[in-house]
Structure formats: C-alpha cells, structure tokens
C-alpha positions as CSV (number, residue, x, y, z in Angstrom):
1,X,25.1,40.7,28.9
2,X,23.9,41.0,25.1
3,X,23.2,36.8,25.6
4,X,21.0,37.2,28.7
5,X,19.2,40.3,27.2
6,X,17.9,38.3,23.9
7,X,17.0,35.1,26.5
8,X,14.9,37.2,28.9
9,X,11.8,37.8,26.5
10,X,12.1,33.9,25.3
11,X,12.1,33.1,29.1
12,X,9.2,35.3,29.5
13,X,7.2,33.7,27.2
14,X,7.1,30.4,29.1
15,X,5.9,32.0,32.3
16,X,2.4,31.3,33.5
17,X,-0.1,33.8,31.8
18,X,-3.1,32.2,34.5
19,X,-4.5,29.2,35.2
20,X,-7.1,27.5,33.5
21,X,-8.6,24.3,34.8
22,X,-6.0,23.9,37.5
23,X,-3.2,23.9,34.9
24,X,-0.9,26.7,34.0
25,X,-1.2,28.7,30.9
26,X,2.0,30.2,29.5
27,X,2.2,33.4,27.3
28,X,3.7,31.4,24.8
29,X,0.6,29.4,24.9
30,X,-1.7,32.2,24.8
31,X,0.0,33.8,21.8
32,X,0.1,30.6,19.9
33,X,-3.6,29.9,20.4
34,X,-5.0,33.6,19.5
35,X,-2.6,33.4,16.1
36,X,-4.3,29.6,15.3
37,X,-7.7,30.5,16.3
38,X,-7.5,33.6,13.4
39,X,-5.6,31.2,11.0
40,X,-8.7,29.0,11.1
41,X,-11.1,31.5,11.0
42,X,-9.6,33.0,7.5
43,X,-9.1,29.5,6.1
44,X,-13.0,28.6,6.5
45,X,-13.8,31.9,4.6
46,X,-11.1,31.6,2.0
47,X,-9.1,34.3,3.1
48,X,-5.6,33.8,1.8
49,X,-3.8,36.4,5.1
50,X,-4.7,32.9,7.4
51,X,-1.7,31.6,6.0
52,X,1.6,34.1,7.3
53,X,-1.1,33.7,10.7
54,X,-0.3,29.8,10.4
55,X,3.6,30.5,9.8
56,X,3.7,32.8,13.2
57,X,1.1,30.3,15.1
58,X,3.2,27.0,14.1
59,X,6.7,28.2,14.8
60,X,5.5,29.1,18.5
61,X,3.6,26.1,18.8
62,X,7.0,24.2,17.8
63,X,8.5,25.7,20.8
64,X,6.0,24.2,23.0
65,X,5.1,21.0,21.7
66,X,9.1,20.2,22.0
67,X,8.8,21.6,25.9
68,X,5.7,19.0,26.2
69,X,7.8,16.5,24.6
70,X,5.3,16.1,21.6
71,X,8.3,15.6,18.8
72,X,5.7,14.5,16.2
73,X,3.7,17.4,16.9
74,X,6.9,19.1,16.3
75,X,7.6,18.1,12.8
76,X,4.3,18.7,12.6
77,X,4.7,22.7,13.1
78,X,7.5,22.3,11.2
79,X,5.9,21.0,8.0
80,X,3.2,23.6,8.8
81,X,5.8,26.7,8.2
82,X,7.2,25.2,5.0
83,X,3.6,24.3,3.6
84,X,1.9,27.5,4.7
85,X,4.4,29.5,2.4
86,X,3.4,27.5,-0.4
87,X,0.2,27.3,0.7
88,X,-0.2,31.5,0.8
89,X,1.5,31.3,-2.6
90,X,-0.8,28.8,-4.0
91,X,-4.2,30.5,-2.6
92,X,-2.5,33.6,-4.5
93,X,-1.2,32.7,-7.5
94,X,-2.2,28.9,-8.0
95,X,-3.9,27.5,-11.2
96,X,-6.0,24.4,-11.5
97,X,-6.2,21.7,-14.6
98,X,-9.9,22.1,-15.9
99,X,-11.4,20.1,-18.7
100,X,-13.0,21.6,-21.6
101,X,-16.6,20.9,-20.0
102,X,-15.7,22.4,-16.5
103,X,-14.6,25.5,-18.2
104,X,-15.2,28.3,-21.1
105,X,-12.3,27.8,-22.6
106,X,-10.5,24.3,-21.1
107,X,-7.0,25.1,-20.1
108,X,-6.0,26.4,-16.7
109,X,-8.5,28.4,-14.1
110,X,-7.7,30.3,-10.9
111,X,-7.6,27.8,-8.1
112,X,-11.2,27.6,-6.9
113,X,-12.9,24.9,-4.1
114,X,-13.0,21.8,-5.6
115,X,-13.8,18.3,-4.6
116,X,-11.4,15.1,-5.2
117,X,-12.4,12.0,-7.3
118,X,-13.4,9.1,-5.6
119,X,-10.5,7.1,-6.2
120,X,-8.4,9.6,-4.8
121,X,-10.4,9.7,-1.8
122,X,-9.8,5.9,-0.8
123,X,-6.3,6.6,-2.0
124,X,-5.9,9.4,1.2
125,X,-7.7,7.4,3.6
126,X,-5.2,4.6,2.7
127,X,-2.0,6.9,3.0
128,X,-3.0,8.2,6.2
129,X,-3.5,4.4,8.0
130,X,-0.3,3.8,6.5
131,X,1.7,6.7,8.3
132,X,-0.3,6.1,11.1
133,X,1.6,3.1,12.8
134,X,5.2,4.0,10.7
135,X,5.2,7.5,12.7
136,X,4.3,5.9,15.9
137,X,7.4,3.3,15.2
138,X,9.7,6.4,14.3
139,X,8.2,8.2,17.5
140,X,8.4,6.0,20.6
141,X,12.5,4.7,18.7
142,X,13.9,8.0,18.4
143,X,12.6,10.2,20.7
144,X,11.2,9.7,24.7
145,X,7.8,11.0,24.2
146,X,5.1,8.6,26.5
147,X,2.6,8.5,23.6
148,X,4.1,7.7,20.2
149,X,1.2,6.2,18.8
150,X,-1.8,8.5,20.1
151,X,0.5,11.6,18.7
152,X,0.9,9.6,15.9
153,X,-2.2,9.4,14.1
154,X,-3.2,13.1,14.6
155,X,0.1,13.5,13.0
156,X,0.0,11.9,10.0
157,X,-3.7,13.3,9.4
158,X,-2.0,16.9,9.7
159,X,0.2,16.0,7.3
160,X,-2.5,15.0,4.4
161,X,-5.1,17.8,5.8
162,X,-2.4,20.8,5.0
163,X,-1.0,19.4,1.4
164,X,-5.2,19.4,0.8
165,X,-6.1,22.7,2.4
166,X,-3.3,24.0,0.1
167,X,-5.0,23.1,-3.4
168,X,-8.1,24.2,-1.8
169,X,-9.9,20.4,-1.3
170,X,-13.0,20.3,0.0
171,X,-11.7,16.7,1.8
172,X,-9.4,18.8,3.7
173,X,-11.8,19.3,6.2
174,X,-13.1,16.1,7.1
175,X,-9.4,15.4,7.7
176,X,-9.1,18.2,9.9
177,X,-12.2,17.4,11.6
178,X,-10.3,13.9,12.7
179,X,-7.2,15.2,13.4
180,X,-8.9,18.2,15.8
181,X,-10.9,15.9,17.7
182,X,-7.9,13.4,18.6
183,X,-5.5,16.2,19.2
184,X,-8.2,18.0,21.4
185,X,-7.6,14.5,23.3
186,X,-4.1,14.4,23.4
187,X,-3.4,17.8,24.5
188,X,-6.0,17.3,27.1
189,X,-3.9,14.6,28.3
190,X,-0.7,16.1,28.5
191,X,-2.6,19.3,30.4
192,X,-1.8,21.4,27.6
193,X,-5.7,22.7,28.2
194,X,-5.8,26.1,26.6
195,X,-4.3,24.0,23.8
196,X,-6.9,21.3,23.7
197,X,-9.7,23.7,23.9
198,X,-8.6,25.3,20.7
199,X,-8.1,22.2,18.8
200,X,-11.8,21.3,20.0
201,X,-13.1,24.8,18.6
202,X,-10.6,23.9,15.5
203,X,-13.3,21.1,14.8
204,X,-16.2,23.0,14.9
205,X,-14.7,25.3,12.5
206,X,-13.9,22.5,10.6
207,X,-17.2,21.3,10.4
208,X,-18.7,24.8,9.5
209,X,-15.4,25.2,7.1
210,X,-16.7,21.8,5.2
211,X,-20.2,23.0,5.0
212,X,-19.1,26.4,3.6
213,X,-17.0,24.8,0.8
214,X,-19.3,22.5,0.1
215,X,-21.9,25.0,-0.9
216,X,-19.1,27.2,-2.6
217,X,-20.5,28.2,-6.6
218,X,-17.3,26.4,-7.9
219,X,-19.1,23.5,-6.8
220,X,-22.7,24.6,-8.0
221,X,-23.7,25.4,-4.4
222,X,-25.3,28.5,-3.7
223,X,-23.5,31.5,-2.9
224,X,-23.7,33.0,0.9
C-alpha cells in the first residue's frame, strides 16, 4: 500500500498535461520547462538563485530524457546537478586570480564577468570536437538510443558551456548558443516539442545573455 502510494504522484507526472503540436505534453514536462526557462532567465542577469532552479529543472529533465531514450542527455542532467551546486557556490563565494594592473591591489577579486584568452578559446573549441565523436562512440555501444551522434555533440557542448557559466565566462554563451540550437533540433525530432521550443527560447536568451555580459563594467562596457 505505502509502495503504490509514493508511485502514484511519480506516475502522475508522466501523464499528458495537453497537446501541443499533435504531440503529448506531460506534467513532468511542463514542470521541467517552467523551472529551466527561470534558471536561464537568472543566469543572463547574474542572479545566483538560477542555480538550486537548474538543480530541480535537471533532475526532472533526467527523468525524461531516460524515458525518451536520450542517455547522453541524461548524464548530461546529471553533470548539471553536481555542477550547479558548485556553480551556486562559486557565483557566491568564488574568487578570481587578478594581476596587479587589473586590480587596486593585485591578489584575489570577487568573481566578476570576465572573458578567456585567446589561446584558451581555440583550446575549448578543440576539446569540444574531441568529445564530440568519443561520446557518440560511448553512445550508440552502450546504450540503444537511435541517435548517438546528433545527441552527442549538444552533449559534449553542455558539458564545456556549464564548467564556463560556472567561473562566470563570457564564452559560455556562444557555447550555449550551439548547444540550444542543435538540441532545439533533436528534441524536435524525438517529439519532445514543448522541450524543443524551450531550448530554442534558451538561444535567444543566450544571445541576449552574451550581449549583456559583454557590456558588463568588469569588462569596461557600460553599465545597464
């Protein structure tokens, strides 16, 4: 009895909510996009409470990526609970290696925007074309998802974007922007539509995010 009672709200959750499209939307679904949708919107004005939204939003997303059969998408979520944690902690307590020139005093500042050196920049863009094809290998060997390779390479960017997002990059968002627009695609594909229209608002908020960072007074923008 006690078993069935804590199963009945899980079950619940993968009912439909409506249709949208043709295609049924669960609550599960619903609840997962709302939570995302305000984790994005408090990352792309620095607002350090989008990050217990990303904790809730990833571990329900989890649950329905593995019902779509979307294992790197999965691990993805999975990563994204871990790194949120120290991303919050980092937005809130983190401290960045300044120079003597980029500071007062030299030493360690509060962890502000910031952009990456070049070098660094080729070195991301490297990594991530590297994971790309390993994760698709790891995909389509150990599990039966149908499309190891396109969830690959959204993957692997989500991977890279978050670690970035975390020490507050402005580069995370071009990332994001990349990863949004292919996983807008995929989910699109596997009639996950609710999901894919969020990941296409995610890159419009990316875009705006990038913009807004870029302009942040850390970086000698103006201020809004």
């Amino acid at each position: 009895m006690r078993y069935s009672a804590i199963r009945h709200p899980m079950n619940r959750m993968l009912q439909v909510a409506f249709t949208l499209l043709g295609t049924d939307v669960t609550w599960l679904e619903l609840v997962a996009f709302a939570l995302a949708l305000a984790c994005v919107v408090c990352n792309t004005l620095e607002i350090h409470w989008g990050w217990p939204l990303a904790i809730a939003s990833s571990g329900l997303y989890g649950w329905l990526f593995f019902a779509s059969r979307l294992y790197g998408d999965v691990a993805v979520q999975g990563y994204f609970v871990v790194s949120s944690a120290w991303g919050w902690w980092e937005w809130l307590f983190g401290r960045r290696r300044v120079s003597a020139g980029d500071s007062s005093s030299g030493g360690d500042a509060s962890l502000r925007v910031a952009r990456m050196p070049p070098r660094a920049r080729f070195a991301i863009a490297a990594l991530w074309l590297a994971m790309w094809p390993l994760a698709g290998v790891l995909l389509g060997r150990f599990t039966n998802t149908d499309v190891p390779y396109f969830d690959a390479f959204p993957t692997a960017g989500s991977f890279i974007g978050q670690a970035l997002l975390g020490l507050k990059y402005v580069e995370s968002w071009p990332v994001w922007i990349l990863v949004n627009i292919v996983g807008a695609a995929l989910y699109a594909y596997k009639s996950l539509d609710l999901t894919a229209l969020l990941y296409a608002v995610f890159a419009v908020l990316s875009v705006v995010g990038w913009r807004r960072w870029s302009l942040a007074p850390a970086l000698g923008g103006a201020a809004r």
